[in-house]
C-alpha atoms as one frame of an Amber mdcrd trajectory, in Angstrom:
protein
   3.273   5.896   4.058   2.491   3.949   1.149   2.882   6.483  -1.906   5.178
   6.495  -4.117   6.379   9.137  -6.463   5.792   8.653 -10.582   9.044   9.984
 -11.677  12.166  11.169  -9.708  10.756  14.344  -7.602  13.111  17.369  -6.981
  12.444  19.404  -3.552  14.936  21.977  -2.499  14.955  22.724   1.555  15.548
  26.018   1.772  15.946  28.416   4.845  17.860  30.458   6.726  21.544  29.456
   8.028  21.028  27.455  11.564  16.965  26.908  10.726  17.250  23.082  10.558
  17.486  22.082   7.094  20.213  19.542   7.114  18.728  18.136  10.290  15.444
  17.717   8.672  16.790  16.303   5.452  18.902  13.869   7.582  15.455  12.521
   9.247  13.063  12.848   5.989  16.323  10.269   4.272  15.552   7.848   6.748
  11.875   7.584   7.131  12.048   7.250   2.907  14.868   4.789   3.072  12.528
   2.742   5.251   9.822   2.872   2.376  12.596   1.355  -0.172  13.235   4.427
  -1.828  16.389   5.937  -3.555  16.971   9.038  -1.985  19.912  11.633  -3.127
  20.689  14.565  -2.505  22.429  17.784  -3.543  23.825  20.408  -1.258  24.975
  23.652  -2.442  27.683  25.352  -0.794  28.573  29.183  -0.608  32.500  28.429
  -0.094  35.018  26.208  -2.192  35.563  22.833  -1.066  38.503  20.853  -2.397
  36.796  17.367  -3.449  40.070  15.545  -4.597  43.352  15.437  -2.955  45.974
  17.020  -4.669  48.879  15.040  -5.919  46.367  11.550  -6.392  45.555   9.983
  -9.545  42.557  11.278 -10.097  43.366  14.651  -9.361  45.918  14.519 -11.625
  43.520  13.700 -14.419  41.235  16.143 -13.851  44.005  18.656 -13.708  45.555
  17.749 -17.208  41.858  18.217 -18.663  39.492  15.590 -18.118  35.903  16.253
 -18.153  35.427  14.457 -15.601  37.196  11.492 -13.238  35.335   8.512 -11.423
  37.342   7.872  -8.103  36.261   3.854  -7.254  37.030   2.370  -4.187  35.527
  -1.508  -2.680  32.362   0.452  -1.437  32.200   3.749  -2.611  32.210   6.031
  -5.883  33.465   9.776  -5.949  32.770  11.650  -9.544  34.603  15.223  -9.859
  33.703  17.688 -12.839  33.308  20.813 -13.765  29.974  22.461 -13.061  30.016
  25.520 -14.663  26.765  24.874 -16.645  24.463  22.499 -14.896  23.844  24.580
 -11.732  20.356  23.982 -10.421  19.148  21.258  -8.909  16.353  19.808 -11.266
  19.663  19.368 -14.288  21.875  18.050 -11.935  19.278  15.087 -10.686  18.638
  14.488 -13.986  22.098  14.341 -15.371  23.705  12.173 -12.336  20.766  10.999
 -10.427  18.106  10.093 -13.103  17.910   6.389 -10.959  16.490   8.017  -7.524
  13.069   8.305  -6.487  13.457  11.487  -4.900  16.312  14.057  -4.914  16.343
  16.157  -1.829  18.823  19.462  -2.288  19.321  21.859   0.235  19.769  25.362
  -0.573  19.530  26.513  -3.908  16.489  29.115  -2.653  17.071  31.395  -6.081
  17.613  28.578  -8.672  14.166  27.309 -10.131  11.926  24.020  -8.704   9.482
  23.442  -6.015  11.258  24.627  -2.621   9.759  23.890   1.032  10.821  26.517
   3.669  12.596  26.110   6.942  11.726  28.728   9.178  12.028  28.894  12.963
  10.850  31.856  14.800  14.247  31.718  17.492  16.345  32.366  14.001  14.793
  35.493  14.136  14.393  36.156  10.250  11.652  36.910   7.912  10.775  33.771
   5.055  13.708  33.631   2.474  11.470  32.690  -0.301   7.955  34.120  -1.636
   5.817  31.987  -3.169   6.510  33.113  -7.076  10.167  32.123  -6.072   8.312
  27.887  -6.084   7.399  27.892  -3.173   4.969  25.272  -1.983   5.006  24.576
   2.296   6.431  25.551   4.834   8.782  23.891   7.831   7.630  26.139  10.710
   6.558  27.530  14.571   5.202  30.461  12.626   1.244  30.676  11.429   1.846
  33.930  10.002   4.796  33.008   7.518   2.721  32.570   4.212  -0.397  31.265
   6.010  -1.662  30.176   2.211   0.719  27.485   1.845   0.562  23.849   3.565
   2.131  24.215   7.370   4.153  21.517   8.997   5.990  21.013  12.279   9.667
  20.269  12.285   8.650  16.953  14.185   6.284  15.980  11.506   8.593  13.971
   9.040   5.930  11.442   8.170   3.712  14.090   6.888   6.275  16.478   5.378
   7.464  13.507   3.479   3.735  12.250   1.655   3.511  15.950   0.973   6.865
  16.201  -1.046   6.336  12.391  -2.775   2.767  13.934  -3.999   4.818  17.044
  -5.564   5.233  16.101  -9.451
């Protein structure tokens, strides 16, 4: 691909439940891992998740009022806080991920940022987000979902991914 992005560029994937988004993020991380680039990513989840065990150390700290504990381990690095303010994905990146090239999230279709749309005509659903919403292609078998914006197929990873390191 060859292009690289001038500061670290927020996309959100956004789309209906079962369209492909995690699937396509999974295979757009690779091909820009292959290019040397730091990739994160943010998902956003509708339930609660536990993210520390109860009863462990740093459970316990969190629990008695930290702001925040850092969980190390030989190979890995877990950070739990609250997240009551920073909410949408462009503050987030910036507060914990300020080092990546690109910061993929998935979900997040009503916070603010440049969103590309997942959207498979079997799914049987209308586009989740309009163009004022940010945005800027769209992931899709359908011509007719906002035939203005930039199409892609859900094969095309090379191409869907120059599009989003052009995105600023």
């Amino acid at each position: 691909m060859g292009i690289t992005p001038s500061m670290s560029t927020v996309i959100s994937v956004v789309g209906h439940s079962g369209a492909g988004k995690t699937t396509l993020i999974e295979k757009l991380i690779r091909l820009l891992v292959k290019e040397n680039l730091r990739v994160s990513t943010i998902k956003h989840a509708h339930h609660r998740v536990e993210l520390d065990t109860p009863g462990k150390d740093s459970y316990r700290y969190k629990a008695a009022g930290a702001a925040m504990s850092l969980l190390l381990t030989r190979d890995a690095l877990q950070l739990v806080t609250d997240a009551k303010e920073e909410r949408e994905p462009e503050a987030l990146a910036m507060r914990y991920m300020s080092d990546s090239d690109i910061v993929l999230a998935e979900g997040f279709s009503h916070a603010p940022g440049l969103k590309i749309e997942v959207l498979r005509r079997a799914c049987g659903k209308p586009p989740r987000c309009a163009i004022e919403d940010g945005l800027i292609a769209m992931v899709t078998d359908m011509d007719e979902a906002h035939p203005e914006l930039p199409h892609f197929g859900l094969d095309e990873i090379e191409r869907i991914a120059a599009f989003m390191l052009e995105q600023k």
